[in-house]
N, C-alpha and C positions, 0 to 999 in steps of 0.2 A: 144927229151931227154934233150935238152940245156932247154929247156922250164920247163920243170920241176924242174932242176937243178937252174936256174938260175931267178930273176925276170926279168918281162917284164916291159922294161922302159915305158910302156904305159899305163900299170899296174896301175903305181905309179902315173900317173897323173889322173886316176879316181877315187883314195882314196878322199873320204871325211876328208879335214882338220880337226883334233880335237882341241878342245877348248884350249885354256891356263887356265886352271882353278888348281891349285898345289892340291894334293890330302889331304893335311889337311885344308884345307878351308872348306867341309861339320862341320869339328871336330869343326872348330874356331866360325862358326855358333850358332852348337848346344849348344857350352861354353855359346858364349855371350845371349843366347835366356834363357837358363838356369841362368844363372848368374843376368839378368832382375826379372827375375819372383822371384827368389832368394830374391833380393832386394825389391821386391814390397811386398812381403809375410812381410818381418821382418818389414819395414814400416807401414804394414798395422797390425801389433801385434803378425802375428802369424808364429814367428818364429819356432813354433815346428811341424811345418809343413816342415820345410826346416831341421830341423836337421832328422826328420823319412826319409824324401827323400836321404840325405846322410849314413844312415845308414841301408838304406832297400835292397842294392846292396848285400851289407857285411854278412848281417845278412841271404837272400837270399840262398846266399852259404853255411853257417854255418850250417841251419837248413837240409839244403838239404844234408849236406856230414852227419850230427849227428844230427838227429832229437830230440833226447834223451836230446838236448843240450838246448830245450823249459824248461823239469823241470826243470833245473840247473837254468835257465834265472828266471822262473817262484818263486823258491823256494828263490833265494836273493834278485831278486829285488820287490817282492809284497808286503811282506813287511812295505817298503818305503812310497809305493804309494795309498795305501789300506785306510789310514785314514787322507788326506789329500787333500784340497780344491786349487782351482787358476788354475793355469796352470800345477801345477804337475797332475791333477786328469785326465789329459790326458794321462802320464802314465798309470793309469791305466785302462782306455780306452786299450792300446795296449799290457800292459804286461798281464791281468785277463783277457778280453771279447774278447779278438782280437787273442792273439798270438797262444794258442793251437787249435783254430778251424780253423786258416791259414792252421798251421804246417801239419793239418789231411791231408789238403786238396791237398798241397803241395805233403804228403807222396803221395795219392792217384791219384796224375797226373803223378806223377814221376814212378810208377807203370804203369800207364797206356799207358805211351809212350816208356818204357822200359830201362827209368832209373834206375830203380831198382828192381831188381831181387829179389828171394827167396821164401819160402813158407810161405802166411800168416798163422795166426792161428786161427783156428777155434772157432768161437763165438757160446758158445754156452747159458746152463740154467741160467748164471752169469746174460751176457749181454742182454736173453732175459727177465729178472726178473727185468734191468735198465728199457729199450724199455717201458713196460709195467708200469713201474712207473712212467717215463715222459707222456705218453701218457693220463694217467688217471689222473694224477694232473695237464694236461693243461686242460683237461673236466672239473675237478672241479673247475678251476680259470674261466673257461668263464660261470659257471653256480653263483659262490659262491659270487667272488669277486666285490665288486663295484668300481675299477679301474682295469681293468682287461689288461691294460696296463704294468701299473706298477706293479704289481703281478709276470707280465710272464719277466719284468727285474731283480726282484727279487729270481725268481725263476731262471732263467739263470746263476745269480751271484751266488747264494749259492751251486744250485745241478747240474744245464748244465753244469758250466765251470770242479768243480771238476770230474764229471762225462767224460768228455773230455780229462782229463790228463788222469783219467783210460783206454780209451780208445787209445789214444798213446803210452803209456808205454805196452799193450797187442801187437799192431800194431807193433810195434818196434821189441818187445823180444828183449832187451837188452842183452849181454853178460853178465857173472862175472865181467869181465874187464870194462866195460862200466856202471856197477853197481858202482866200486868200484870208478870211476873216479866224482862221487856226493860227494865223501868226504868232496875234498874242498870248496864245495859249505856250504856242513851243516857246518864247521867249521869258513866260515866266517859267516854265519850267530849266528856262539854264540857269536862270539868278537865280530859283529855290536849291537845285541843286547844286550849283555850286557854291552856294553859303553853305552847305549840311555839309560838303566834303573840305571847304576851308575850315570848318570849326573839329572836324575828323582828327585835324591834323594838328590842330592849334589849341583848342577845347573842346574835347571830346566827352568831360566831366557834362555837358550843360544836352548833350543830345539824349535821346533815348539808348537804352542797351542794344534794342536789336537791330540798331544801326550801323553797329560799331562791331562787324565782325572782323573787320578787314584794317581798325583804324591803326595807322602809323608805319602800314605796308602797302594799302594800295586805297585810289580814292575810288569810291562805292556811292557816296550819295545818302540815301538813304532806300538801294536799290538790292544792295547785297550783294552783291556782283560787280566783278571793276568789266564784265565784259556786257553785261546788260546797259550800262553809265555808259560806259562808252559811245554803242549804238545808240542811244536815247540822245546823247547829244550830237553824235552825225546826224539825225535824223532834224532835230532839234537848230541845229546852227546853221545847218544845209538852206532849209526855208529860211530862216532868218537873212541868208544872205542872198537869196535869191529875192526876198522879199524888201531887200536893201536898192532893186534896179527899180521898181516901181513904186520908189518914194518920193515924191518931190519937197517935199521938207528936209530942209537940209539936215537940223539936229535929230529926226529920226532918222534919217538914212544913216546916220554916222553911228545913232546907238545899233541899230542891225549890223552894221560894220564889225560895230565893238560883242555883242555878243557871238559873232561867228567867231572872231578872234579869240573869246573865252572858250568857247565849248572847244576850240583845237588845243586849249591848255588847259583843259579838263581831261580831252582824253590821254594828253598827254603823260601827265598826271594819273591815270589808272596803273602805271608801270607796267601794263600786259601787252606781251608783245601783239597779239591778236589783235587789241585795239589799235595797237599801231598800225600795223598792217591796214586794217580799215580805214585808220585815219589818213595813210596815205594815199591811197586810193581815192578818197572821196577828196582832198585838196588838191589832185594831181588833175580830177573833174574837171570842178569849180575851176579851176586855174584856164581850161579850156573855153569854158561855156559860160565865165563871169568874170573873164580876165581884168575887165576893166572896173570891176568891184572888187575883183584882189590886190588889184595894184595898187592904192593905196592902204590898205590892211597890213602888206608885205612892206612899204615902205615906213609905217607905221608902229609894225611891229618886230620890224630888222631890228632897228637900232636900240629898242628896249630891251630883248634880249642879251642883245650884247653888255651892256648898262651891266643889268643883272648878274650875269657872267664877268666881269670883271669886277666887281663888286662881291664876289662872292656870297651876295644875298640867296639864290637858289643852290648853293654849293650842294646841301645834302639831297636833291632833288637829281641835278648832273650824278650824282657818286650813284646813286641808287637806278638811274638808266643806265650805267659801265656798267652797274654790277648784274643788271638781267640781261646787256647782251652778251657779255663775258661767261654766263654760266649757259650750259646748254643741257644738264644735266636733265633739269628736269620737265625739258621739253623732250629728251632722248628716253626717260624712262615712261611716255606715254606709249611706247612702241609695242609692250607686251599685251597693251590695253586692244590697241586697233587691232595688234596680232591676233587675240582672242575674241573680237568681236568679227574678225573674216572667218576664223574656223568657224563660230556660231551661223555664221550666214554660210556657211559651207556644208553644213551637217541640217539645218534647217530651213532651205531656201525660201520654202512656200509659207509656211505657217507663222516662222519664226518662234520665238519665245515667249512670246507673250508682252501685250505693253508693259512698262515698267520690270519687267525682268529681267533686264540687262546686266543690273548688279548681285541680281539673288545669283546668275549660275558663269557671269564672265572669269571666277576666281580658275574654277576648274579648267579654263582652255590656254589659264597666261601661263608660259613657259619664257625662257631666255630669248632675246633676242638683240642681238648685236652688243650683248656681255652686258645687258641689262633687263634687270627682273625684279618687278616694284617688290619692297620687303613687307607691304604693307597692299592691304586691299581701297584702290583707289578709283575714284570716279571716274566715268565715262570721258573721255576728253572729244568728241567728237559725235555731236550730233546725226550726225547723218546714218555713221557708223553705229549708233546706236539706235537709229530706225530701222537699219537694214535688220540687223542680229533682233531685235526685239519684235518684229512685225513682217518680216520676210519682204518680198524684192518685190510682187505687185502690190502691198498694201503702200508700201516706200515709194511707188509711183506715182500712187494715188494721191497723197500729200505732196508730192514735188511736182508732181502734172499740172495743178492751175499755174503755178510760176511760169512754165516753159510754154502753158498756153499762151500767156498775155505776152511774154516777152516775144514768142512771134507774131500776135497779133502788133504787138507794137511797133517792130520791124515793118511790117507791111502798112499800118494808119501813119508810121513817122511825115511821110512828104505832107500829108492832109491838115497836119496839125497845124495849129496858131502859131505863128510869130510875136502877136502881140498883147496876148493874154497872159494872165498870172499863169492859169492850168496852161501853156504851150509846150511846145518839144523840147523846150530847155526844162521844162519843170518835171517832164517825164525822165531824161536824159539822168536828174537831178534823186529821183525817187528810184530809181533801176541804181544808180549808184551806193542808195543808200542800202539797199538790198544785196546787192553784192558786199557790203561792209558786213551785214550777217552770214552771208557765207563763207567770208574769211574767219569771220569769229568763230561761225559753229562750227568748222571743221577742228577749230582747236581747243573746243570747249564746245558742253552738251546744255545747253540754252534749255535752264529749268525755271528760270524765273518770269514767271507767266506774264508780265510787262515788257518784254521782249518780246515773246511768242505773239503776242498781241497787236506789237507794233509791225511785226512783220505782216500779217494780215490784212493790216487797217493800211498798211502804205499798196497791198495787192489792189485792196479793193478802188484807195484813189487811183492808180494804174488803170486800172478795168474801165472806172467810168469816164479819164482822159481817150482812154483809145475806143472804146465800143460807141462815143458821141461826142463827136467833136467839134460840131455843129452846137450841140443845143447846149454843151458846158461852157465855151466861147462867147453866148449869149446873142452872138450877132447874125446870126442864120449862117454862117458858113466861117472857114478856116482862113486867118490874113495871112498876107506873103508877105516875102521883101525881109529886106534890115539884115543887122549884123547876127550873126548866129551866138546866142546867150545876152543880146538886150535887144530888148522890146522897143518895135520901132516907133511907140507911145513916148517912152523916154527919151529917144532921139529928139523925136518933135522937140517934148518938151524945152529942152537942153536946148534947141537950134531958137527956139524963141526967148528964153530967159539970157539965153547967151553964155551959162554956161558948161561947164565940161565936166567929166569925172576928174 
């Protein structure tokens, strides 16, 4: 018993000595061995090697507790990085090509070892209408294209990547709450952007070059495009002012107010008629489905216009919207363009021409048309029309097929939806809207810049997961009723207890 009880002095002399070695000396190792290669990287140029290795821990966690937290990432910083050369364009190496097909993959380990629970959702005619579109437009690149290298990175950029955030944002099923928490993202993205297109105009000397393709004819951003800016900020002001009815703080309600109001003289400001077009549509909405958030914006922002205009402070801003409704020239010399891309789709319905070939062979088919014939070889003006002619009529289905899924799906979930959630019918109503703004654009312009192409995806997929659950994005087991159509009978309350009104 004493033996059990007690050590055996004999014991203690067959212990093998342990080392004197302090237990943070593996840590002081891996510092200094780190800190080495550290320094060897930033000597050797490529420091941005050493700042992703500092931030790949952090971001690690981040993605992994809020996956949802890639678009937020994706939607401010792309941006930035999307038209620019040197050492930034490794940005977008990691924010565009890299980060939402990590995240997938990320979700799907973490799943798999049982990090994370719950039920996914079933992919169904949407995603098999994608599948089926990537699959046949990489056939056609390895039969069509003569770099069919570069093809298939083009392709990856324009329709894999935004096809990807669709695909995370379905994976996810975000909540209301976690919908509603992108606010802040779109919000800084209309003060980032519209500081880069007021300094366009005003100081242009202090931005980067490749921002400045368009400066002191149309405001771009730092997007390149005055019809991607545009969209970016319908999509962008749109939430903003829906997210203006479920404020109760007065001085944020008022700055959402005031950003929706900017981003409609933002697009203003792009001087393209196509954003116009979009931009009316989408206030013609709102006006519907937020009336009682525009009515003060409108009453607000009546009289300051006028100001302005009698003051001739926007004088060259007025002259220069006379002068693009007054010319119609060069919306009338697109017609050889469409002309030559319906013979292409007329002589190749099936196959088409191959992705990106629309400019190698559109020259041979433009002829005159209504006594106009571009003198010069010019870009596609019309998206769709350059789906048709480039990819033939079912692969063109196949990419405009999940849209016209959801849109009927939505039509049929509209009655079930919330009245009183952020994600409700009004925010669907709100996102269908913003979609139709790219329709009007791409018909009049061929949406190349992959922050666009992206955005349209990433609005499909919130779409997708408002109508395919409506219930479990609502948060509350099932759909509320009742209230006014475009405010939340949350806010009513509120209103009816604080006492007061819009």
């Amino acid at each position: 018993m004493s033996s059990i009880l007690h050590d055996d002095p004999r014991s203690r002399l067959r212990r093998p000595k342990s080392l004197p070695v302090p237990p943070s000396l593996p840590l002081f190792v891996v510092a200094g061995l780190g800190g080495s290669l550290a320094a060897s990287l930033v000597q050797a140029g490529l420091w941005y090697l050493v700042v992703a290795a500092l931030l790949i821990l952090p971001l690690f966690v981040l993605l992994h507790r809020a996956p949802l937290a890639t678009v937020a990432i994706w939607f401010v910083v792309a941006p930035f990085v999307l038209q620019t050369g040197g050492a930034v364009r490794y940005g977008f190496w990691a924010v565009h090509r890299l980060l939402p097909i990590v995240v997938l993959v990320l979700v799907a380990v973490s799943r798999l070892l049982g990090f994370r629970t719950g039920r996914l959702p079933r992919l169904g005619r949407a995603e098999l209408m994608m599948a089926g579109y990537v699959a046949l437009t990489l056939v056609s690149i390895g039969y069509t294209s003569d770099a069919p290298g570069a093809s298939i990175i083009d392709f990856y950029d324009r329709v894999g990547v935004p096809m990807l955030l669709y695909l995370l944002v379905r994976v996810m099923q975000p909540s209301s709450d976690a919908i509603q928490r992108l606010v802040p993202a779109a919000a800084f993205v209309i003060v980032t952007q519209g500081i880069i297109g007021a300094l366009s105009w005003s100081a242009p000397e202090v931005l980067p070059q490749d921002w400045l393709g368009r400066a002191g004819t149309r405001t771009t951003g730092s997007l390149a495009s005055p019809s991607v800016f545009g969209v970016t900020m319908l999509a962008a002001g749109s939430l903003a002012l829906h997210a203006a009815a479920f404020e109760t703080r007065r001085v944020r309600r008022i700055l959402l107010r005031v950003l929706f109001a900017l981003s409609v003289v933002l697009m203003v400001v792009t001087f393209t008629r196509a954003v116009w077009g979009a931009a009316f549509v989408g206030v013609f909405v709102l006006l519907v489905v937020h009336r009682r958030e525009m009515r003060p914006v409108a009453l607000a922002g009546i009289p300051i216009v006028i100001v302005l205009l009698l003051t001739g402070t926007i004088q060259r801003q007025v002259t220069t919207i006379e002068k693009r409704f007054g010319t119609e020239d060069t919306a009338l010399q697109r017609l050889p363009l469409a002309d030559a891309a319906l013979q292409m789709v007329e002589e190749k319905p099936i196959t088409g021409f191959g992705f990106g070939n629309y400019d190698k062979f559109d020259r041979e088919y433009q002829r005159e048309v209504a006594g106009f014939l571009p003198e010069k070889d010019r870009a596609s003006h019309n998206l769709y029309l350059t789906l048709l002619a480039e990819q033939g009529i079912l692969v063109a289905a196949l990419y405009i097929g999940p849209a016209v899924w959801w849109f009927l799906r939505s039509i049929a979930a509209y009655p079930r939806l919330s009245r009183s959630s952020f994600a409700s019918r009004t925010l669907l109503v709100i996102l269908w809207t913003v979609l139709a703004g790219h329709v009007v654009v791409n018909n009049l312009s061929n949406m190349r810049v992959v922050y666009g192409l992206g955005q349209w995806w990433l609005i499909l997929g919130l779409i997708a997961v408002i109508v395919s659950s409506p219930a479990e994005i609502d948060g509350n087991g099932g759909s509320a009723t009742g209230g006014d159509h475009g405010r939340s009978l949350a806010m009513d309350a509120i209103e009816a207890r604080t006492g007061r009104s819009s």
